[in-house]
KENUBA-257247 format. One record per residue (C-alpha): residue number from 1; x, y, z; residue in one letter. Coordinates in pm, 1 decimal, m for minus. Example, Ala and Ser with C-alpha at 12.3 -4.5 7.8 and 13.67 -1.06 7.14 Angstrom:
# KENUBA-257247
<atom num="1" u="1230.0" v="m450.0" w="780.0" residu="A"/>
<atom num="2" u="1367.0" v="m106.0" w="714.0" residu="S"/>
***
This chain:
# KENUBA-257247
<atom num="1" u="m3611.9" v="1318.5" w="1509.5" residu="X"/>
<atom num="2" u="m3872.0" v="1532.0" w="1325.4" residu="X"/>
<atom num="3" u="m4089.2" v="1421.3" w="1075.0" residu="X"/>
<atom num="4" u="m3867.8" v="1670.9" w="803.2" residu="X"/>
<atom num="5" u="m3576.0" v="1447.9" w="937.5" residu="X"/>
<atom num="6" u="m3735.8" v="1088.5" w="934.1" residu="X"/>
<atom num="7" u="m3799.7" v="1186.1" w="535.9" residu="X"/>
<atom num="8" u="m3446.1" v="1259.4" w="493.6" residu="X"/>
<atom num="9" u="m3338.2" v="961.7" w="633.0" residu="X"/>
<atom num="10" u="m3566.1" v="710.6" w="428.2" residu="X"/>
<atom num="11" u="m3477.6" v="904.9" w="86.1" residu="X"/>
<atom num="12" u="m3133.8" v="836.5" w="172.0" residu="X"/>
<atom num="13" u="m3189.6" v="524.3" w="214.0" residu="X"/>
<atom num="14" u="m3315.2" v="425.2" w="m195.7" residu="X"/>
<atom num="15" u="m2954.3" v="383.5" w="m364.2" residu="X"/>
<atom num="16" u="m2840.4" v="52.7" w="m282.5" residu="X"/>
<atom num="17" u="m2443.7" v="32.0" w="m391.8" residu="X"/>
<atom num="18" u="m2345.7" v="m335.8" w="m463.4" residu="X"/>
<atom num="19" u="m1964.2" v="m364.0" w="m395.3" residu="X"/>
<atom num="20" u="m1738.8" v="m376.2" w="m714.7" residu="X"/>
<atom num="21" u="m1446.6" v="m587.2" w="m638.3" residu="X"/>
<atom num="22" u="m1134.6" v="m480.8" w="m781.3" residu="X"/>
<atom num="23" u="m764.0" v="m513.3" w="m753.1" residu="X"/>
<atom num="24" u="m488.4" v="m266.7" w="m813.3" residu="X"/>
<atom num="25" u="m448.7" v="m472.2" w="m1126.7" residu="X"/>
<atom num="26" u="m773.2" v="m335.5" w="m1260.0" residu="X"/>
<atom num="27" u="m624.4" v="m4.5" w="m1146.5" residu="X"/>
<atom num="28" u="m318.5" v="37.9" w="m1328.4" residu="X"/>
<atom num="29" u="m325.2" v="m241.6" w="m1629.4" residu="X"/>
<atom num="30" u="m115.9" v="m159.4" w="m1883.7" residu="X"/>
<atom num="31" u="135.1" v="m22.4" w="m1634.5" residu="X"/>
<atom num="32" u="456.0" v="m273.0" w="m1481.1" residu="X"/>
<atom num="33" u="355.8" v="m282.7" w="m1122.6" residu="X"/>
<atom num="34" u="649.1" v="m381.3" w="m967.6" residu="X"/>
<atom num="35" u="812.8" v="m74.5" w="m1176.3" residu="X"/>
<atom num="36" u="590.6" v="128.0" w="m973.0" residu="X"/>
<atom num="37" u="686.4" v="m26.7" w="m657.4" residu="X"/>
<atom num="38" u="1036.0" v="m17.7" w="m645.6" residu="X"/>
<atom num="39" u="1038.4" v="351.1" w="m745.7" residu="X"/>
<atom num="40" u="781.4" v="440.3" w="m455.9" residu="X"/>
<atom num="41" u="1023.2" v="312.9" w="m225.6" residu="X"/>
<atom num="42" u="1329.5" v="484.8" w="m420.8" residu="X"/>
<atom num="43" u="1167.4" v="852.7" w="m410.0" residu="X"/>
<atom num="44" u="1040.3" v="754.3" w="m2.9" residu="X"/>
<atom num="45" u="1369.8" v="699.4" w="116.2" residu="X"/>
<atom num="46" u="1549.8" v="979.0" w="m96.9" residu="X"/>
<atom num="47" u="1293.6" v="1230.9" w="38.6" residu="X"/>
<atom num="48" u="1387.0" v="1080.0" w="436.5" residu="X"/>
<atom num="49" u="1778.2" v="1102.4" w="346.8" residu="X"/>
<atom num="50" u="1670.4" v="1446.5" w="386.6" residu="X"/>
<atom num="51" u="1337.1" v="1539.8" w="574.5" residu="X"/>
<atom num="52" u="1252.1" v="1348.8" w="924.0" residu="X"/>
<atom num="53" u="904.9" v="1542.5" w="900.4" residu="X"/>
<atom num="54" u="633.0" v="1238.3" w="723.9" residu="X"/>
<atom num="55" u="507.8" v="1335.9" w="348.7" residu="X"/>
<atom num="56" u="225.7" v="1557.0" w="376.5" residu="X"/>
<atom num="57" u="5.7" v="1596.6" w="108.9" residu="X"/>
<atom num="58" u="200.7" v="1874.3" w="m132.8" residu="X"/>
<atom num="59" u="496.9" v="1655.7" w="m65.4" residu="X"/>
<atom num="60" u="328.2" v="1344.2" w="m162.8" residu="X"/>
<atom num="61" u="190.3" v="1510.3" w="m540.2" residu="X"/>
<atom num="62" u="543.1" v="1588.3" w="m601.7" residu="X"/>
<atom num="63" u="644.4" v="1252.2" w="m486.8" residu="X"/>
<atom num="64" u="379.1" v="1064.0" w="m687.7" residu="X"/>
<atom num="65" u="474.1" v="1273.2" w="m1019.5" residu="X"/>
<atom num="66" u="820.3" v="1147.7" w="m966.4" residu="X"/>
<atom num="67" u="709.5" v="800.6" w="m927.9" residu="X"/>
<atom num="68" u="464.8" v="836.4" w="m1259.7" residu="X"/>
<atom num="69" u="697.4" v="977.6" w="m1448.2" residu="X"/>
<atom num="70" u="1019.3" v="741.4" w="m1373.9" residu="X"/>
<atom num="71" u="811.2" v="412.2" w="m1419.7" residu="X"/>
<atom num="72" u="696.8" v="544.3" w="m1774.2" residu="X"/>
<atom num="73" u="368.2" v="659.6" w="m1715.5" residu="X"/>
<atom num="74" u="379.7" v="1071.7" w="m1882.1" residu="X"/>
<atom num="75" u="277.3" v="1343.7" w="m1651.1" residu="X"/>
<atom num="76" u="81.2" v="1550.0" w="m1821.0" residu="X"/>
<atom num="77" u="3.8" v="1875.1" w="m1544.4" residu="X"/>
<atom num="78" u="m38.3" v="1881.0" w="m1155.9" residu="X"/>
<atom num="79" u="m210.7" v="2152.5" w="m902.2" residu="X"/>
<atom num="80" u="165.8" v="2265.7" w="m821.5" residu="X"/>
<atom num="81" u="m7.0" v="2247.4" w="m446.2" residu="X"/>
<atom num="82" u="m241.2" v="2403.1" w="m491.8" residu="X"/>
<atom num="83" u="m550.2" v="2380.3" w="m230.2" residu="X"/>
<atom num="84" u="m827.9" v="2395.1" w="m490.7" residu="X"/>
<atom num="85" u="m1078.3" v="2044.1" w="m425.0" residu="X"/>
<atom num="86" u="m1062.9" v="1809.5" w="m741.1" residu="X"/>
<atom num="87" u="m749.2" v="1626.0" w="m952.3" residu="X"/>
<atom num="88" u="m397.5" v="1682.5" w="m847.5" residu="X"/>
<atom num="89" u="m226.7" v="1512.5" w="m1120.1" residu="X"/>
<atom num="90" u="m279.7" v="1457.5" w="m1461.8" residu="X"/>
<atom num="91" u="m164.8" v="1141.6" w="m1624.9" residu="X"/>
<atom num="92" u="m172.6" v="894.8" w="m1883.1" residu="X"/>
<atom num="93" u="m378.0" v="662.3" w="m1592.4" residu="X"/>
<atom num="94" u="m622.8" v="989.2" w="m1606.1" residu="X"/>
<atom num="95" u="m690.5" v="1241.7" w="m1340.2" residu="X"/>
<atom num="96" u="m582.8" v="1145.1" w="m971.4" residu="X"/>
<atom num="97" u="m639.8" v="1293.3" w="m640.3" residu="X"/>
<atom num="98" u="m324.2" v="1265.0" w="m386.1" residu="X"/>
<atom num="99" u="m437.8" v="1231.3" w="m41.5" residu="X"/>
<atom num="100" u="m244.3" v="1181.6" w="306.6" residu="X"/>
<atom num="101" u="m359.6" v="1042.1" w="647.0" residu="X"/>
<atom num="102" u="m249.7" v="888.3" w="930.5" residu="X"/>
<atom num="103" u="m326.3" v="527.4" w="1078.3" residu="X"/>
<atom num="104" u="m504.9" v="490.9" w="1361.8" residu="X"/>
<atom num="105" u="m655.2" v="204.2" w="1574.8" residu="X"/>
<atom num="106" u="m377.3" v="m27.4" w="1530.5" residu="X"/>
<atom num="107" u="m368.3" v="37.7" w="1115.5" residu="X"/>
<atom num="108" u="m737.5" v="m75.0" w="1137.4" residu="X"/>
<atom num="109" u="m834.4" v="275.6" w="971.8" residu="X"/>
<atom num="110" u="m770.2" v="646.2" w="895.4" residu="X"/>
<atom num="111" u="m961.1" v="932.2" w="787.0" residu="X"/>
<atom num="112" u="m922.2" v="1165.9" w="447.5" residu="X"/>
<atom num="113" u="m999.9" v="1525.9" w="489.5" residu="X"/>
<atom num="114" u="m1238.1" v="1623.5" w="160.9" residu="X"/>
<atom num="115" u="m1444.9" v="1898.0" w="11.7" residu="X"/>
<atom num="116" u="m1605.8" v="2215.7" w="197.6" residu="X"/>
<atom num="117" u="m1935.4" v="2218.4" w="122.4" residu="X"/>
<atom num="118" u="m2081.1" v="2512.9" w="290.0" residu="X"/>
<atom num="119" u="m2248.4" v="2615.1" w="m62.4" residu="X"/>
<atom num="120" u="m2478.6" v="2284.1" w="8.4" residu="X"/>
<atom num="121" u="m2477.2" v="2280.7" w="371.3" residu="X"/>
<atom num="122" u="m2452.7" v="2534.4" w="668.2" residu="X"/>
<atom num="123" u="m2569.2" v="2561.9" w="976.8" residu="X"/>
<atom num="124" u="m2758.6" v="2856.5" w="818.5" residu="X"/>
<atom num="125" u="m2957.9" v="2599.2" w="560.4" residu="X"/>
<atom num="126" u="m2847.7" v="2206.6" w="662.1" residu="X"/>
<atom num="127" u="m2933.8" v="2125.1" w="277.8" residu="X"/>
<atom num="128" u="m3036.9" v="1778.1" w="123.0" residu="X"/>
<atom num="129" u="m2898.6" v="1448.3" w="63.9" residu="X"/>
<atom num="130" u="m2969.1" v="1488.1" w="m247.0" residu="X"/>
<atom num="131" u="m2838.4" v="1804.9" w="m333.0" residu="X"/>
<atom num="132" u="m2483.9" v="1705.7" w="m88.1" residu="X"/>
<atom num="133" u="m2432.1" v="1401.8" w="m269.3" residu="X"/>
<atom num="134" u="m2513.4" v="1586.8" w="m630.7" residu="X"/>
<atom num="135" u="m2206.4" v="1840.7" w="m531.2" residu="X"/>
<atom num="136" u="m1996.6" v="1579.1" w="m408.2" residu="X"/>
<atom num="137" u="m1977.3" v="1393.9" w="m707.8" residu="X"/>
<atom num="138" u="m1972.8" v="1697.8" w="m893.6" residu="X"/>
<atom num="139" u="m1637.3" v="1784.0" w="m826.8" residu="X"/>
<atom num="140" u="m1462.5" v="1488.0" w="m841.4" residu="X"/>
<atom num="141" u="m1326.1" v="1506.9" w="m1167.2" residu="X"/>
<atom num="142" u="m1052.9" v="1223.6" w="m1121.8" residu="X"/>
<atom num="143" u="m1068.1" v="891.3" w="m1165.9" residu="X"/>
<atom num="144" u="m870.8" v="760.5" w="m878.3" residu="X"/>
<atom num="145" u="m737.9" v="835.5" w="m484.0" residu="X"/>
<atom num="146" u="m394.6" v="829.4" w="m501.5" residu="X"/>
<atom num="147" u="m385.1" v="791.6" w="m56.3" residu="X"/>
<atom num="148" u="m29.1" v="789.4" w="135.4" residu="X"/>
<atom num="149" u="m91.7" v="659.1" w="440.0" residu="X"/>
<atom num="150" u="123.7" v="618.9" w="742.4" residu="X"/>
<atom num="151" u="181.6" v="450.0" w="1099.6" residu="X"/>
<atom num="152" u="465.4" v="610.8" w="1265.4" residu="X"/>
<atom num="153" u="716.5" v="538.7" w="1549.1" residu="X"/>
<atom num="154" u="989.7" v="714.5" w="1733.4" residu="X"/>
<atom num="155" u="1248.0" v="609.1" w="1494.7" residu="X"/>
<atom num="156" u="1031.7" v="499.9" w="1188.1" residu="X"/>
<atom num="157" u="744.5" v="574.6" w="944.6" residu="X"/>
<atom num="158" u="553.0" v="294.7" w="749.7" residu="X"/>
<atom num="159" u="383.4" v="414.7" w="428.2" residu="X"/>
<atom num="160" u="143.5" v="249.5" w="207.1" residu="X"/>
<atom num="161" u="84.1" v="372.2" w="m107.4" residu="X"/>
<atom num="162" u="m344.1" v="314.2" w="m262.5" residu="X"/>
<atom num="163" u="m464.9" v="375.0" w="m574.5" residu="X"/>
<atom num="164" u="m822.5" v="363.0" w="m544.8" residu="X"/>
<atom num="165" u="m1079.2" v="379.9" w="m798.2" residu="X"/>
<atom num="166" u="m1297.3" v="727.0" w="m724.6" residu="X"/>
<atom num="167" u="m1619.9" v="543.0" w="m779.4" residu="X"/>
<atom num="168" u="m1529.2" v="258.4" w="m510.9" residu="X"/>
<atom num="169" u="m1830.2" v="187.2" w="m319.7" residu="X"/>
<atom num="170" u="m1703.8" v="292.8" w="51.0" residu="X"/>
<atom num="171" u="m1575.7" v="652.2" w="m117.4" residu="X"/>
<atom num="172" u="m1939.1" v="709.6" w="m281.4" residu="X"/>
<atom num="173" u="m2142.4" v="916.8" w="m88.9" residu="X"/>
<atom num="174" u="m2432.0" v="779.1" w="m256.5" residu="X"/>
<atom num="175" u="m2351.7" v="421.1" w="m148.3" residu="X"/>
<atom num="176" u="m2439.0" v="546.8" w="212.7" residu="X"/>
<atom num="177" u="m2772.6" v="598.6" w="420.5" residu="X"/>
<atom num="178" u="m2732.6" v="981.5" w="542.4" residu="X"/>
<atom num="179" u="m2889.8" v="1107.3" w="852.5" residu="X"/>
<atom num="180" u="m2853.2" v="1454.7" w="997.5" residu="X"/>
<atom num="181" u="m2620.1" v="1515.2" w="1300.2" residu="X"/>
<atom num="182" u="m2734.4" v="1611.4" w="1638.4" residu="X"/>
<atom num="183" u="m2602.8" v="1862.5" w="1871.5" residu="X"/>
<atom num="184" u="m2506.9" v="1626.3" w="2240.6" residu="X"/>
<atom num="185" u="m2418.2" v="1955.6" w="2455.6" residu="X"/>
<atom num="186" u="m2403.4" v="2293.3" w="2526.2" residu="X"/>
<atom num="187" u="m2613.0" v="2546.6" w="2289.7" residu="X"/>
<atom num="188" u="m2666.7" v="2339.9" w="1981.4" residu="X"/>
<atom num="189" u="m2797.9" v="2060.6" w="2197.8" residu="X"/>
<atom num="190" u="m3097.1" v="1897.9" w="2009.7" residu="X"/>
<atom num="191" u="m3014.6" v="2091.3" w="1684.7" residu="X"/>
<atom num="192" u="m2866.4" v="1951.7" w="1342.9" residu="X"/>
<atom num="193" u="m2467.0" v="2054.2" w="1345.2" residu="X"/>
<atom num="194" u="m2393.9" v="1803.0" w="1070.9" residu="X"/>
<atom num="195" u="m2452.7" v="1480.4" w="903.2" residu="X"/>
<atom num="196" u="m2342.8" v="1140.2" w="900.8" residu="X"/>
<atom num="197" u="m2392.1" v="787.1" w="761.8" residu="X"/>
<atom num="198" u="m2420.0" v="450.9" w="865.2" residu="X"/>
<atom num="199" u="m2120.7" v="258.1" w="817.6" residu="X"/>
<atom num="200" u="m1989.9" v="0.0" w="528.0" residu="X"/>
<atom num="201" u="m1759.8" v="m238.4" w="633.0" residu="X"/>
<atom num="202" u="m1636.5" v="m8.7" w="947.3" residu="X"/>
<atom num="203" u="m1618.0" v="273.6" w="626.5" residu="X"/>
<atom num="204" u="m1847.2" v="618.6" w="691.1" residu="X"/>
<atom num="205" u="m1843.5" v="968.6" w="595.3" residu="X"/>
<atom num="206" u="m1941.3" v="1286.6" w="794.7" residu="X"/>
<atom num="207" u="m1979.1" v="1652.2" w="769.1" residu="X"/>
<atom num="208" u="m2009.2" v="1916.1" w="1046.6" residu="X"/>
<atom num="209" u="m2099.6" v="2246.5" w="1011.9" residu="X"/>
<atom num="210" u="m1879.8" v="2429.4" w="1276.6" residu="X"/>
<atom num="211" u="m1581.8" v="2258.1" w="1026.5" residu="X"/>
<atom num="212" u="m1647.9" v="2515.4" w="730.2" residu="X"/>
<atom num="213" u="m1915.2" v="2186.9" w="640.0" residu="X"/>
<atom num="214" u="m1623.1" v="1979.5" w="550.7" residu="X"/>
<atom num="215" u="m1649.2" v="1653.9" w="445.2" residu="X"/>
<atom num="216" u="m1478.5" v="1364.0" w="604.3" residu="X"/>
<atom num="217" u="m1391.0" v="1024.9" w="513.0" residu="X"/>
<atom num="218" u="m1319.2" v="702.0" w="773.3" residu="X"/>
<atom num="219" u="m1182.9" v="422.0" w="560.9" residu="X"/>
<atom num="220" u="m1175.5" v="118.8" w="718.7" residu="X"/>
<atom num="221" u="m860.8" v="m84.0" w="628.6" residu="X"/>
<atom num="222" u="m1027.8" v="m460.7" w="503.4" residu="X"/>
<atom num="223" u="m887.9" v="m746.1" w="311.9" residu="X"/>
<atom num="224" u="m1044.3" v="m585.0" w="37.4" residu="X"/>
<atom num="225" u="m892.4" v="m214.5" w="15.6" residu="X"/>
<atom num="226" u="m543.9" v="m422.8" w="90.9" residu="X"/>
<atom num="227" u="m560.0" v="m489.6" w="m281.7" residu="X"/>
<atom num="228" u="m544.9" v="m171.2" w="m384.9" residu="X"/>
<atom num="229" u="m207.7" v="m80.4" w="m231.1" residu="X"/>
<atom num="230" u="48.6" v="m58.9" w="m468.9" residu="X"/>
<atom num="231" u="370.0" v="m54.2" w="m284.9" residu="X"/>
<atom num="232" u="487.0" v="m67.1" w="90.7" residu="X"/>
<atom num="233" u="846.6" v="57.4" w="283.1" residu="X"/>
<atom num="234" u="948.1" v="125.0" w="620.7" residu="X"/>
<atom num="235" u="1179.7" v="444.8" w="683.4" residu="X"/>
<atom num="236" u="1441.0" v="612.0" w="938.0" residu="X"/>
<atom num="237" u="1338.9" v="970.3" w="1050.0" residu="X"/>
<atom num="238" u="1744.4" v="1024.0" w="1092.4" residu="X"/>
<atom num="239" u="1827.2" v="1183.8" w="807.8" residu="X"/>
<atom num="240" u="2201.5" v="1126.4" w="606.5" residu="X"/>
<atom num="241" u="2220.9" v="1469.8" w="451.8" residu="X"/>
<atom num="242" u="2155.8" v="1816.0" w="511.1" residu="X"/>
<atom num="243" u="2064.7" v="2094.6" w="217.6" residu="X"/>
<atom num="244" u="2427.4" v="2254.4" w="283.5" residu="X"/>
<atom num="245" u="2568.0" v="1890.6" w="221.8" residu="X"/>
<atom num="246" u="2346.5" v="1873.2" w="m86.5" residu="X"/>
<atom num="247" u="2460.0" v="2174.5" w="m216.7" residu="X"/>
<atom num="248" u="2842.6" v="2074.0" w="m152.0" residu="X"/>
<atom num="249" u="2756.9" v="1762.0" w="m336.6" residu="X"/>
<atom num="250" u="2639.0" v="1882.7" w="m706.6" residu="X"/>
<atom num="251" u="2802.6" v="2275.6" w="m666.6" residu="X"/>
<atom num="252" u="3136.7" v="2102.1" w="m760.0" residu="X"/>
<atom num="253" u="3018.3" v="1960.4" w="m1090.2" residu="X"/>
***
């Protein structure tokens, strides 16, 4: 590592982030939790009486609006999805970001595809941790993670529903110690093609270059970010109606 590098590394390494521990009670107060639960696993299942494919991320905004808005929390605007970084969903709980991933590792983790930051970081000019960290947090005007995340089988998907503060420590970028990313083979071998952090709790973040400098979230799944899930259910992929049924259904009222 170069002496530029070694800098990098030890300015990185000033912002100590002390854990704040919260529930999903903290999260969503003045709201009837179990309201929220049973009509997460309402809108699920109605969206699998029709689609075998797993909620993807526009799904899941319109999903989550329907859930907001049923349990009595007003909806005020969404991104319609829309792939612009930032809030999805406007609400009376404030602005929320709607998220999908997968679990892997035996539900022990999964990652969360985030912002391109080529404006901060290229392979052309591999940027600072300060100045990555400054645009980070600069666009994340939403106060919570709204995450679906799945485990799937041949006949089944499991979801789990987080609402996460957007300040939580393991989602901060400035809660981690940054270092730049070496090139192991081929060409870029001994050359920065990214950067990465140290872990928190089996959490890190990472951003390489050949990715359009997109950044990347690995969120380990602890007793801790159990609290923040809001509701469970398990589904069937075999669907009960087709859109031809549906149509039959409500055409005749």
């Amino acid at each position: 590592m170069t002496e530029a590098m070694e800098k990098v590394v030890i300015i990185s390494k000033k912002k100590v982030c002390k854990p704040k521990l919260l529930i999903v009670d903290d999260v969503i107060p003045t709201i009837n939790k179990e309201q929220f639960s049973e009509n997460f696993v309402r809108c699920v299942t109605g969206y699998h009486f029709i689609n075998s494919e797993p909620i993807n991320e526009t799904v899941w905004e319109a999903i989550n609006s329907q859930v907001l808005q049923i349990s009595g929390c007003e909806v005020m605007d969404t991104s319609s999805g829309s792939h612009s970084s930032g809030r999805d969903i406007v609400c009376a709980l404030g602005g929320l970001s709607n998220k999908s991933a997968k679990y892997t590792k035996g539900k022990k983790e999964f990652a969360i595809s985030s912002y391109r930051l080529t404006t901060v970081c290229s392979d052309k000019d591999c940027g600072t941790v300060e100045t990555i960290v400054q645009e980070i947090n600069s666009r994340k005007n939403y106060e919570y993670y709204s995450f679906i995340v799945r485990n799937e089988t041949e006949e089944d998907v499991e979801y789990d529903w987080y609402m996460i503060p957007s300040n939580y420590h393991v989602l901060s970028p400035e809660c981690y110690s940054w270092e730049p990313m070496m090139g192991q083979r081929g060409k870029k071998t001994g050359e920065q093609v990214g950067w990465k952090t140290n872990d928190i709790n089996g959490s890190k973040m990472s951003i390489t270059f050949s990715m359009s400098s997109q950044l990347w979230l690995t969120v380990a799944v602890t007793d801790e970010l159990k609290e923040f899930i809001v509701s469970s259910c398990t589904v069937s992929k075999k669907t009960k109606f087709n859109y031809s049924q549906i149509y039959d259904m409500f055409s005749q009222n």
